[in-house]
Structure formats: structure tokens, C-alpha cells
C-alpha beads as a LAMMPS data file, in Angstrom:
LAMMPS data file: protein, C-alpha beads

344 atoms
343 bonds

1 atom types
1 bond types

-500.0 500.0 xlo xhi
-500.0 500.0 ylo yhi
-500.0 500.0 zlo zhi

Masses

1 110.0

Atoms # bond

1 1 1 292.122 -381.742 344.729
2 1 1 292.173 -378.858 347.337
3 1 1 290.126 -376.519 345.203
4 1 1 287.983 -379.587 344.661
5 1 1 287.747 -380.192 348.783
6 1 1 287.421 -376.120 349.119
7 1 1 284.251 -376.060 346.782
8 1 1 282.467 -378.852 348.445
9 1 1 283.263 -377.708 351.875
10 1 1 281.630 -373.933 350.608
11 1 1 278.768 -376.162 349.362
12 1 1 278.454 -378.050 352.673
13 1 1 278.156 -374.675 354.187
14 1 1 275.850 -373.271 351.946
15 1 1 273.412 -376.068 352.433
16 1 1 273.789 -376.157 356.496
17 1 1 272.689 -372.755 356.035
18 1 1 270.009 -372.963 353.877
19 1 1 269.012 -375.737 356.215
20 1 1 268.722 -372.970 359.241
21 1 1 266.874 -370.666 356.954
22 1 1 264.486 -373.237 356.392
23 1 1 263.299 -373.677 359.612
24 1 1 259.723 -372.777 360.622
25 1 1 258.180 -370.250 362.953
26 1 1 257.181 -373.556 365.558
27 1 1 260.300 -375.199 364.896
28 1 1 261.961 -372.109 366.181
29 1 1 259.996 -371.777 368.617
30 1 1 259.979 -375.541 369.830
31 1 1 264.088 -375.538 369.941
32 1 1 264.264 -372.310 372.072
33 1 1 261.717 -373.967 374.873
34 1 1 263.866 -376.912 374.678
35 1 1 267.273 -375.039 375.148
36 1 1 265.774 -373.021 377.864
37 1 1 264.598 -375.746 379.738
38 1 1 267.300 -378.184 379.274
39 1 1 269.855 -377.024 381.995
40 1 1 266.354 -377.433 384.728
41 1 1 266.314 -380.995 383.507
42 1 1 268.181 -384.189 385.589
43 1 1 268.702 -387.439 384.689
44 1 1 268.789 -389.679 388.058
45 1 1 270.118 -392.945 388.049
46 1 1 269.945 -394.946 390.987
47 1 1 272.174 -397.934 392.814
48 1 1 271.112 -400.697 395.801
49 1 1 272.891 -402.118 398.529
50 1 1 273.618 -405.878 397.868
51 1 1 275.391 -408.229 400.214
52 1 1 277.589 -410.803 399.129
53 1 1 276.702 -413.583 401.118
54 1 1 280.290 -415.737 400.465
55 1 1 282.338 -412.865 401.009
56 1 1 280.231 -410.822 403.727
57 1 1 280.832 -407.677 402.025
58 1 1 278.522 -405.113 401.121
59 1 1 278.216 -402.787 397.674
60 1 1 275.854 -400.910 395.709
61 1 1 275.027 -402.114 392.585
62 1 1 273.269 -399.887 389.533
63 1 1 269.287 -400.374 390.269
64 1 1 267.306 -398.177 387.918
65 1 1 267.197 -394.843 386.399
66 1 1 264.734 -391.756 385.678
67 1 1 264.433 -388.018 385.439
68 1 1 263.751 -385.162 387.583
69 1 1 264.077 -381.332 387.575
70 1 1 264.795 -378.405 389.988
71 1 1 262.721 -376.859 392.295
72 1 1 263.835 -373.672 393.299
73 1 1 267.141 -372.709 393.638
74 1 1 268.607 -374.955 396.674
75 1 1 269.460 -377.920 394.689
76 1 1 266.043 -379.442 395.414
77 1 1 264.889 -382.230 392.481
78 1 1 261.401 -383.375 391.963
79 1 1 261.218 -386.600 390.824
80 1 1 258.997 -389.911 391.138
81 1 1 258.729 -391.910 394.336
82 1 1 258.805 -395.176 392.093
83 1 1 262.216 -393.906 390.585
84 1 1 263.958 -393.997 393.714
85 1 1 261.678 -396.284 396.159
86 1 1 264.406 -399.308 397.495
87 1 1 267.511 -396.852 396.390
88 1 1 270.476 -396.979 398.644
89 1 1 272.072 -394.301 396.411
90 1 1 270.799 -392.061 394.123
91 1 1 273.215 -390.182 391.180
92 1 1 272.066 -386.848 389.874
93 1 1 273.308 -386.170 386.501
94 1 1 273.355 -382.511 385.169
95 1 1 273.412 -381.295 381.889
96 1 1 276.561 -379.127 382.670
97 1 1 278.307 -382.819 382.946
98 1 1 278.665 -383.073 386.323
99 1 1 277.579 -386.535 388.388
100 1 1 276.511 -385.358 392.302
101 1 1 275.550 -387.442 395.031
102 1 1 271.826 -386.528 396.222
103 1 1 270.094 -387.379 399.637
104 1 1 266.230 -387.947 400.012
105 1 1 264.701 -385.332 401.328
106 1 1 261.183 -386.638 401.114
107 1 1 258.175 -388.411 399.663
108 1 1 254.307 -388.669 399.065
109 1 1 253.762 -392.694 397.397
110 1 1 250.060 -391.483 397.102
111 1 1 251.033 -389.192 394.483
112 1 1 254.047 -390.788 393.461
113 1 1 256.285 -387.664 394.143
114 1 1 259.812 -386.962 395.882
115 1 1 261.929 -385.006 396.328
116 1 1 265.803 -385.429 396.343
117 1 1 268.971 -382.405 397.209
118 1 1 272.102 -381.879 395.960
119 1 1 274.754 -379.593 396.822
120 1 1 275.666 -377.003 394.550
121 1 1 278.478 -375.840 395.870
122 1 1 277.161 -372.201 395.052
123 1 1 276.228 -372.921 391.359
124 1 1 273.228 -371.050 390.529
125 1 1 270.251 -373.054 388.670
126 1 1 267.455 -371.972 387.130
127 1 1 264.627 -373.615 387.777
128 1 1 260.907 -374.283 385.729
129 1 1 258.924 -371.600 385.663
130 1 1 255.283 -373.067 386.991
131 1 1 252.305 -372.980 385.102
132 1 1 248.779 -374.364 386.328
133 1 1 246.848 -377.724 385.244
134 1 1 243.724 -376.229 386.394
135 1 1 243.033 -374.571 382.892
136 1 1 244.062 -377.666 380.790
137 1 1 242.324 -378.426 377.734
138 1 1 242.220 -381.360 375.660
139 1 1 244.163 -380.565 372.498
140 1 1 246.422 -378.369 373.325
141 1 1 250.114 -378.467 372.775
142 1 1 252.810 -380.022 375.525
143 1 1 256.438 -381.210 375.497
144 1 1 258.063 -384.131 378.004
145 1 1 261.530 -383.776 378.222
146 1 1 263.308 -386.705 379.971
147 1 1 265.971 -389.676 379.939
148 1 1 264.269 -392.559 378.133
149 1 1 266.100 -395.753 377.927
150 1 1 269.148 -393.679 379.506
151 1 1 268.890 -391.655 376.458
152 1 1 269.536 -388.013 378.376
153 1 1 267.365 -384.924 377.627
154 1 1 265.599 -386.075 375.191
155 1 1 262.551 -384.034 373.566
156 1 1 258.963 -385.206 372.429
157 1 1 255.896 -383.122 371.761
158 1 1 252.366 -384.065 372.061
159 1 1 248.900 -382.830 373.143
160 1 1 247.201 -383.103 375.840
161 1 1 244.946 -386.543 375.218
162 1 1 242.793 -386.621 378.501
163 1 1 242.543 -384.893 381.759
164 1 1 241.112 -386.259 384.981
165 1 1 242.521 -389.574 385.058
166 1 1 242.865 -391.993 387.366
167 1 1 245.551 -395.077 387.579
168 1 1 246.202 -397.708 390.458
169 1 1 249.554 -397.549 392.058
170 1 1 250.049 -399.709 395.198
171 1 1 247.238 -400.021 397.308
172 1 1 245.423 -396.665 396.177
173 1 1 244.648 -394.438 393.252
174 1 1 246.021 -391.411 391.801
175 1 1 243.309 -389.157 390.746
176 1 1 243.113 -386.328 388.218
177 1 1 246.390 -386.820 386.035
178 1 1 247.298 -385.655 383.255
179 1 1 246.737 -388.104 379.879
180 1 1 249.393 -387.086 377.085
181 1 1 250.135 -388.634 373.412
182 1 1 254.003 -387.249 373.697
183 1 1 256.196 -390.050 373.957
184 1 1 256.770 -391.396 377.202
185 1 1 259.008 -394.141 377.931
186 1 1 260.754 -396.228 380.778
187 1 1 263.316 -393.553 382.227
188 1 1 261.381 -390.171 381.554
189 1 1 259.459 -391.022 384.660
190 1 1 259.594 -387.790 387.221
191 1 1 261.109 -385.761 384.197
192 1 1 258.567 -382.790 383.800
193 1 1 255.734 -382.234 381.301
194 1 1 255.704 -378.602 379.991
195 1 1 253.125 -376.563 377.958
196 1 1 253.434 -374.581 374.932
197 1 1 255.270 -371.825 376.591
198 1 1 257.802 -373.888 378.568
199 1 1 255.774 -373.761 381.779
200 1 1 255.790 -376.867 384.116
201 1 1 252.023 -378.332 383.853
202 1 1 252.976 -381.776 385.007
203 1 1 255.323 -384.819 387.072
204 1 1 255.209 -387.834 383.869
205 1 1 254.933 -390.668 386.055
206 1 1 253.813 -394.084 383.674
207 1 1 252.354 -395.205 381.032
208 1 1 249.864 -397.352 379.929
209 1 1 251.579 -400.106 377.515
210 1 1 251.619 -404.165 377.196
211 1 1 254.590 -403.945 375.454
212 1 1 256.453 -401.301 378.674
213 1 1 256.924 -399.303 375.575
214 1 1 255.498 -396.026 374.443
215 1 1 251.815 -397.166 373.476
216 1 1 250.903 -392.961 372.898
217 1 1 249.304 -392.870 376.593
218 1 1 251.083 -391.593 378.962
219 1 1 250.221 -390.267 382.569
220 1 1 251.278 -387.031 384.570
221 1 1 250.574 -385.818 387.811
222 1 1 249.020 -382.057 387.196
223 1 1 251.515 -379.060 388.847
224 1 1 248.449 -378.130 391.138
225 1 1 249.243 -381.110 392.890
226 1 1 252.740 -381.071 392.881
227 1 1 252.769 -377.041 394.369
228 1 1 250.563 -378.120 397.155
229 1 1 252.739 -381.540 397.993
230 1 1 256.389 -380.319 397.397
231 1 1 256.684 -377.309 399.586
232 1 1 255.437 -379.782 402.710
233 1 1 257.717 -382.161 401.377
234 1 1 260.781 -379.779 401.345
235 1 1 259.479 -378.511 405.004
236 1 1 258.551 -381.409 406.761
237 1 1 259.813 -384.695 404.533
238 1 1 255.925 -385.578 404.570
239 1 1 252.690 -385.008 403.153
240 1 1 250.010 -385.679 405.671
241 1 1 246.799 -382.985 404.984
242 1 1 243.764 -382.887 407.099
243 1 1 241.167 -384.583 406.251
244 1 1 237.161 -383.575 405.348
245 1 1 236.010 -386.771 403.380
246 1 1 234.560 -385.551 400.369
247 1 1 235.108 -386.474 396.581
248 1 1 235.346 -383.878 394.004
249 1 1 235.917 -383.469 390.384
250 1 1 237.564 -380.436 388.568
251 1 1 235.292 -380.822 385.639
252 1 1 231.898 -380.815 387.659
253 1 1 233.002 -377.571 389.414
254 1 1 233.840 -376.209 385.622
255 1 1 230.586 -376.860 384.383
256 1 1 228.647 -375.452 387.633
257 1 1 230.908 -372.021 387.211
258 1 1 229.318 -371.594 383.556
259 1 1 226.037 -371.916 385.281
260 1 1 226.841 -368.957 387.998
261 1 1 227.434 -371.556 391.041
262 1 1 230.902 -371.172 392.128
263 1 1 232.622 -373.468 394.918
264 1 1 233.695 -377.057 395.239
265 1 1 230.714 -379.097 394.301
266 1 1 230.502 -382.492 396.934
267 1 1 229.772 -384.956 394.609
268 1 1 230.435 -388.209 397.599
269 1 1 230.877 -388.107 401.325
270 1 1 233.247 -390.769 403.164
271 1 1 230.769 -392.749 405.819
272 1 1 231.535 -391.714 409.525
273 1 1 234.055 -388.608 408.135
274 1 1 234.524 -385.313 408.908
275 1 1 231.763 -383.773 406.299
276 1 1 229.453 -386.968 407.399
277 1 1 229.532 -386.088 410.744
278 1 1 228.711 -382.239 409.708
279 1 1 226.046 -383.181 407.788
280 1 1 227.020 -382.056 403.853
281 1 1 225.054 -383.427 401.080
282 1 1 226.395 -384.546 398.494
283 1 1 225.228 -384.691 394.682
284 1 1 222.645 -387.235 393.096
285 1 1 221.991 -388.391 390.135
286 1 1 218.710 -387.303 388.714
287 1 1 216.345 -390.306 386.737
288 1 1 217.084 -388.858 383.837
289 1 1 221.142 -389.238 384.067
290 1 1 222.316 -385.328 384.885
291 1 1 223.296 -384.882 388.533
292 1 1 221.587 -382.655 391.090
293 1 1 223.805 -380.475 392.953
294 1 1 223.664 -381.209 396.737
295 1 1 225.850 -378.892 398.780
296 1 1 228.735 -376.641 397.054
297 1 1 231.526 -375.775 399.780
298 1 1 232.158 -371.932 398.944
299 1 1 234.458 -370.351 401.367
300 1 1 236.582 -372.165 404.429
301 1 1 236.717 -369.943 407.311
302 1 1 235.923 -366.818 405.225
303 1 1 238.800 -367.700 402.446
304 1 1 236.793 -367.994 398.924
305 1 1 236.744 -371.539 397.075
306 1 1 236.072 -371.245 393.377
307 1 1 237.207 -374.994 392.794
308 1 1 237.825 -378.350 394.711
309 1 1 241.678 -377.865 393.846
310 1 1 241.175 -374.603 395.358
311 1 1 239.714 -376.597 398.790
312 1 1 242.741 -378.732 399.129
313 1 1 245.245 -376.112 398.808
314 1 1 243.562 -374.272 401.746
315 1 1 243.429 -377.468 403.945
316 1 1 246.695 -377.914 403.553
317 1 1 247.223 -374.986 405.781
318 1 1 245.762 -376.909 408.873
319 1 1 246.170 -379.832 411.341
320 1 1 244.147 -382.734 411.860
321 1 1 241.781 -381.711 414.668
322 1 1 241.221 -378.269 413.675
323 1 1 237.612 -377.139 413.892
324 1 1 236.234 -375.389 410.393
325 1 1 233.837 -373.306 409.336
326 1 1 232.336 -374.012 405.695
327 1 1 229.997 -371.668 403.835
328 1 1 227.929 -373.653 401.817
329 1 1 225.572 -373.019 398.911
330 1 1 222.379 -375.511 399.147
331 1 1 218.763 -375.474 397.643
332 1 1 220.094 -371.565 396.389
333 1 1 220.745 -370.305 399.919
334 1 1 224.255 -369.920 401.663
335 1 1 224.527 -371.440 405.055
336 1 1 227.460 -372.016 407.287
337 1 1 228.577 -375.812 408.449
338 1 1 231.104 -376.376 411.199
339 1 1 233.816 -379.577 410.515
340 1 1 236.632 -381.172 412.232
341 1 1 238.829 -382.035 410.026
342 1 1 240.639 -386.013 410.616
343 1 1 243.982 -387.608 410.737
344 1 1 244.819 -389.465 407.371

Bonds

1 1 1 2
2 1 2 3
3 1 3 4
4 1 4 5
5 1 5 6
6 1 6 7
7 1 7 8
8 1 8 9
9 1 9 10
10 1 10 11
11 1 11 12
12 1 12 13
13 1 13 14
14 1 14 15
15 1 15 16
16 1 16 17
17 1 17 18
18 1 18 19
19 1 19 20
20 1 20 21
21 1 21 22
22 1 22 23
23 1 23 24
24 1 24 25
25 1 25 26
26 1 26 27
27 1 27 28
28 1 28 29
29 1 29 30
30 1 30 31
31 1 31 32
32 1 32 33
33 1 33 34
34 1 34 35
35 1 35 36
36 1 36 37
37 1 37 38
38 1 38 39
39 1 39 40
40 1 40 41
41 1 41 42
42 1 42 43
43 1 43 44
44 1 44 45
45 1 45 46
46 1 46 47
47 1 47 48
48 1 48 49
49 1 49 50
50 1 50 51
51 1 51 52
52 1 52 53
53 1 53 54
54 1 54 55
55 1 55 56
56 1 56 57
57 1 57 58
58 1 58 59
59 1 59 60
60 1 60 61
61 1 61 62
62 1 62 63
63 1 63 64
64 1 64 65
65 1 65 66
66 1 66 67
67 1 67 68
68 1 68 69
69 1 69 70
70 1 70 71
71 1 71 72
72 1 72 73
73 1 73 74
74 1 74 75
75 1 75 76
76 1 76 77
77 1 77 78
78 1 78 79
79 1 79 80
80 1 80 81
81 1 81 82
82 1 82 83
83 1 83 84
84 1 84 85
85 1 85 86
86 1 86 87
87 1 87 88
88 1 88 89
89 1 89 90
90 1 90 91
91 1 91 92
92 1 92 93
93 1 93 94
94 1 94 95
95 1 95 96
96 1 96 97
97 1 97 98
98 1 98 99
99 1 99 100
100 1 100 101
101 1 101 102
102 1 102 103
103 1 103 104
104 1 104 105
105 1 105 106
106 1 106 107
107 1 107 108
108 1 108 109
109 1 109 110
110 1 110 111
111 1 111 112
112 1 112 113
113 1 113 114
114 1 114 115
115 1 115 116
116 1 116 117
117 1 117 118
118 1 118 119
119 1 119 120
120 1 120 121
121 1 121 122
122 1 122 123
123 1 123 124
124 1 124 125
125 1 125 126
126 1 126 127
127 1 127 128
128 1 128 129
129 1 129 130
130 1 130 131
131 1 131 132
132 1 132 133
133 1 133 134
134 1 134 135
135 1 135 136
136 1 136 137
137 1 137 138
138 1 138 139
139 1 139 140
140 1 140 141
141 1 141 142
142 1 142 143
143 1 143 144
144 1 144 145
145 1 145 146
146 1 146 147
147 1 147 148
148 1 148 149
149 1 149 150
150 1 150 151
151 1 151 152
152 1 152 153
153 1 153 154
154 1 154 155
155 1 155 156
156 1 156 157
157 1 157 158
158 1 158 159
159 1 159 160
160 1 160 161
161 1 161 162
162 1 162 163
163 1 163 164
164 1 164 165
165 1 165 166
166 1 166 167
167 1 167 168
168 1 168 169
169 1 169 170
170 1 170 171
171 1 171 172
172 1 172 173
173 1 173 174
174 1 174 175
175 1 175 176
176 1 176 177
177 1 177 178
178 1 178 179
179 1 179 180
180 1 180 181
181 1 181 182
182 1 182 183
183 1 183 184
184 1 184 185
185 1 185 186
186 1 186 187
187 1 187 188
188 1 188 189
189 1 189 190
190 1 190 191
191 1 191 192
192 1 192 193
193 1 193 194
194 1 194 195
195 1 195 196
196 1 196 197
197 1 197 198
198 1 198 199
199 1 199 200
200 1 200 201
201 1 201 202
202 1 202 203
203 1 203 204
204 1 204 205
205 1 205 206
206 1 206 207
207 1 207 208
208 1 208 209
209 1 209 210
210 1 210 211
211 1 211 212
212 1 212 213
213 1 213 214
214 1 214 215
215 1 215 216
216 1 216 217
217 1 217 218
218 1 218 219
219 1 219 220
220 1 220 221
221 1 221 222
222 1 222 223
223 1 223 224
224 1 224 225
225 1 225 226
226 1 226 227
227 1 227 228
228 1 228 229
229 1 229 230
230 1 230 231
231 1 231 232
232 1 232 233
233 1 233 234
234 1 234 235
235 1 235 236
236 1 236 237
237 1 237 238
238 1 238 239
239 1 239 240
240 1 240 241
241 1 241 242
242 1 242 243
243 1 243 244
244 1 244 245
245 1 245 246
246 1 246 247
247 1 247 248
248 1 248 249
249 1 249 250
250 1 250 251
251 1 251 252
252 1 252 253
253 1 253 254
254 1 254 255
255 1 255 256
256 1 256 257
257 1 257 258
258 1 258 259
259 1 259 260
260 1 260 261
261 1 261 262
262 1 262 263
263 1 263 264
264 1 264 265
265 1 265 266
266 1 266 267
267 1 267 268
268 1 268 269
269 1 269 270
270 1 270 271
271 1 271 272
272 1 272 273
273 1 273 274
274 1 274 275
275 1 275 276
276 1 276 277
277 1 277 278
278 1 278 279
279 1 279 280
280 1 280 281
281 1 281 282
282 1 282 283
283 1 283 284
284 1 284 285
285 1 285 286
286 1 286 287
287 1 287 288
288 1 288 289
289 1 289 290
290 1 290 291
291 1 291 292
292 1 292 293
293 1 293 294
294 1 294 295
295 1 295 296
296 1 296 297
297 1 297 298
298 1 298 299
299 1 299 300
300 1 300 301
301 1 301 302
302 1 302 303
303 1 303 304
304 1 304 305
305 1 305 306
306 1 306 307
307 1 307 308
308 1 308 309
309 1 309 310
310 1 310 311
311 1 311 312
312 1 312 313
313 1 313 314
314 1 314 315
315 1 315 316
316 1 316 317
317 1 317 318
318 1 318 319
319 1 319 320
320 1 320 321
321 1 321 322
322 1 322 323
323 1 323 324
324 1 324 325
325 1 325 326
326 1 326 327
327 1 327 328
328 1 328 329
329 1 329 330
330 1 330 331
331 1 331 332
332 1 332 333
333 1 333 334
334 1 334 335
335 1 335 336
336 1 336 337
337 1 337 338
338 1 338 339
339 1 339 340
340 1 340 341
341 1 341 342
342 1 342 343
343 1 343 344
């Protein structure tokens, strides 16, 4: 009987290793991104205040729950405004096994983005390494790693479906997301969306699904966004840029760089705003369904534009009122524009 036990325990171990051996060059690959990036990964599970009417007494009960990950190394957490919007209390649970309290340190609803902070206590993290959205292509590879269902750090793979999207969320729209096939579910929300080499390329925030289950179209808010939003976040607890009034499309400024015109193409302009009042121009559409380019905002105050996510980031540097000088390329001459920019 114990020789018997010995020989299938050698056999057990014989086929656990053969198992390991048999593991591809991806799957290898795959499990080290997911290893690295695990510890960066929170789950967040959040509680609200309820009064009991009888007995006049106050408690927090559990509300919802949903992922996040660290930004930097001072116990910041990114995360999605939904997941914590009407929280009294908000639980940040590491993958080292410990629970911490975390206080709001900010949020942008228009983007559906916070940020929460917990205290360390001199524990060093390691945070994402960021990557950039604005060089996405449809088809290629990305993970989600999140707590669906309260199922923690849990991994799904995908590609990206879709890029430039656009989804309703309170009394606005979010523009330019992210659309992804990888598994998304109630609970990975704020958990991050990562690209082939473990680089941060996204915030998943929802999903598109009449069931609320994973329907293989899910949503993410593209890192561009998030490195312009956070930082003011983390600095000021809101996100309020200046505003020029002008609409804009990644793709359109793409496909006028591959024909030698570089800048942030102005495809609308907001009535009465900022570039109105200047006197930009934007695109058309020509009779035959292309568009014709109206003006293409180049440089702000001397600082080169090559896109319109290039724009925003720049803007983000001043205050509403500031006067602005915009080079602009029209009718295949440069000319300069002055613009105030507006309050939100």
C-alpha cells in the first residue's frame, strides 16, 4: 500500500511537470504579465450610511464593489466614479491580504474617474507602468484584470474590438473609449485594461449587455485621458480645463498626418465659444461624402500639436480666461488666431 501511494504520488509529479513543460511561449508569457501586475491591482468594495429610523442609530451597510489600481507610489488608487459615487466608506483590498480604509481624494463624473488614498504605512508599491491609447489598433492583443462578481484578480484576454467610442453616462457623453472583447463584468469596473506588454492602455468602466452580463463589449476610458485627468485630480480634487469649443476626432487627425497635414483638425465649433468668437473654421463635408479640411490648430502659443489629444493636454496647463495664440493651417497657409479660452 505505501509503495503503491509512493508510485502514484511520483506519477502525480511526473505529470504536474510535464504539465509545466507543456506550456506555450504566450502562455508563458501571458502568466508573467499577470503575476507582475497583480500586486498593482485593488479590489474596492464599498459601504453606505443607513439610518435606522426606530432605533435612531446610524451604520454603514455593504453598498457595492469594484476594482482599481495604483498610481504612483503614495497609496493613490484610480478607480471609477460610478464605483464609489453615494459611498460613505470605501474598503481597499490588496493582494498582500490586507483590508485598508481609503479616503476620496477626488473625481471627474465626465469621465467617470476617481481617485481614492490609502496609507501605507511605508509599504512600497509598485505601480502600472503607462502605456499610450493614442497608437491603438483594432486587433491587437489586451488583458483586463479585475474583481468580477467579487471574484478578486481575476484575468481575461481579448483584443481590442473598437476605438473611438462614445457611451451616455448621466447627463453627458464619454467620448473616445476604448471597445474590448475581454471579458468584462459587474465588479471589474475601474480595474485597468493593459496591452500586450503589461502597459496600462485603459480605466474598464461598463459594458454594453441586456442581460448586465458579459455580452463581449466592453468599454474603457483610453490612459491619454486618464494622465491628463488624474494628476489634477491628485493636485486639486478637480478636473475643470479651459475651454476652446471645438470637436475633434483622433482618427481624422490620423488620416490628415498620412497626407503631410499635421495638427488637430476642427471638425465642429460650439456657437458663441471661444474658437467661434476667434473665428476658426471648421471642416465640411464635401457633395460627394469626404470632408474638406477647414482650419487645423498646429501649435498653441508656439508649443507643436500633432493631434487633438495632443491640444487638450496643453490646455490643461491654463486657466479659464487666459488669452491664446493658435497657429493655424488653412487653404495651405499658416496663420496665427488669438482665443480666450472659457470657464466649463
Amino acid at each position: 500500500m505505501l509503495k503503491l501511494f509512493g508510485t502514484m504520488a511520483v506519477a502525480l509529479v511526473l505529470a504536474a511537470s510535464a504539465v509545466a513543460q507543456d506550456l506555450t511561449a504566450p502562455e508563458e508569457r501571458l502568466i508573467s504579465l499577470f503575476e507582475a501586475s497583480r500586486s498593482s491591482v485593488v479590489s474596492i468594495t464599498t459601504g453606505q450610511r443607513r439610518v435606522d429610523p426606530w432605533m435612531r442609530r446610524a451604520e454603514i451597510v455593504p453598498s457595492g464593489s469594484g476594482s482599481g489600481f495604483f498610481w504612483g507610489e503614495d497609496g493613490h488608487i484610480v478607480t471609477n466614479a460610478h464605483v464609489i459615487r453615494g459611498a460613505a466608506r470605501a474598503d481597499i483590498h490588496m493582494s498582500d491580504g490586507r483590508v485598508l480604509p481609503a479616503r476620496l481624494v477626488g473625481t471627474a463624473p465626465q469621465f467617470d474617474l476617481a481617485v481614492l488614498r490609502v496609507d501605507l504605512d511605508g509599504t512600497p508599491v509598485e505601480p502600472l507602468e503607462n502605456g499610450n491609447s493614442a497608437d491603438l489598433r483594432v486587433g491587437q492583443s489586451v488583458l483586463a484584470i479585475g474583481n468580477p462578481f467579487g471574484l478578486d484578480w481575476t484575468l481575461t484576454t481579448g483584443i481590442v474590438s473598437a476605438l473611438d467610442r462614445e457611451i451616455p453616462i448621466g447627463n453627458g457623453v464619454i467620448e473616445g473609449l476604448i471597445q474590448t472583447d475581454a471579458a468584462i463584468n459587474p465588479g471589474n469596473s475601474g480595474g485597468p485594461l493593459l496591452d500586450s506588454s503589461g502597459r496600462l492602455i485603459g480605466v474598464n468602466t461598463a459594458i454594453f449587455s441586456p442581460s448586465g452580463a458579459s455580452s463581449g463589449i466592453g468599454f474603457a476610458v483610453p490612459v491619454d485621458l486618464v494622465k491628463r485627468v488624474v494628476p489634477q485630480l491628485i493636485a486639486t480634487g478637480v478636473y475643470r480645463p479651459p475651454i476652446l469649443g471645438i470637436r475633434f476626432d483622433p482618427r481624422i487627425d490620423a488620416l490628415a498626418r498620412r497626407n503631410g497635414i499635421e495638427g488637430a483638425v476642427v471638425l465642429s465649433v460650439d456657437p458663441g465659444g471661444p474658437a467661434d468668437v476667434a473665428g476658426l473654421r471648421p471642416a465640411e463635408r464635401s457633395p460627394h461624402g469626404g470632408i474638406v479640411a477647414g482650419d487645423v490648430i498646429q501649435r498653441v502659443d508656439g508649443q507643436r500639436i500633432a493631434s487633438g489629444t495632443d491640444l487638450g493636454a496643453i490646455l490643461d496647463d491654463y486657466e479659464p480666461g487666459d488669452r491664446i495664440t493658435l497657429t493655424v493651417w488653412r487653404d495651405g497657409e499658416t496663420r496665427e488666431v488669438t482665443a480666450q479660452l472659457a470657464a466649463p
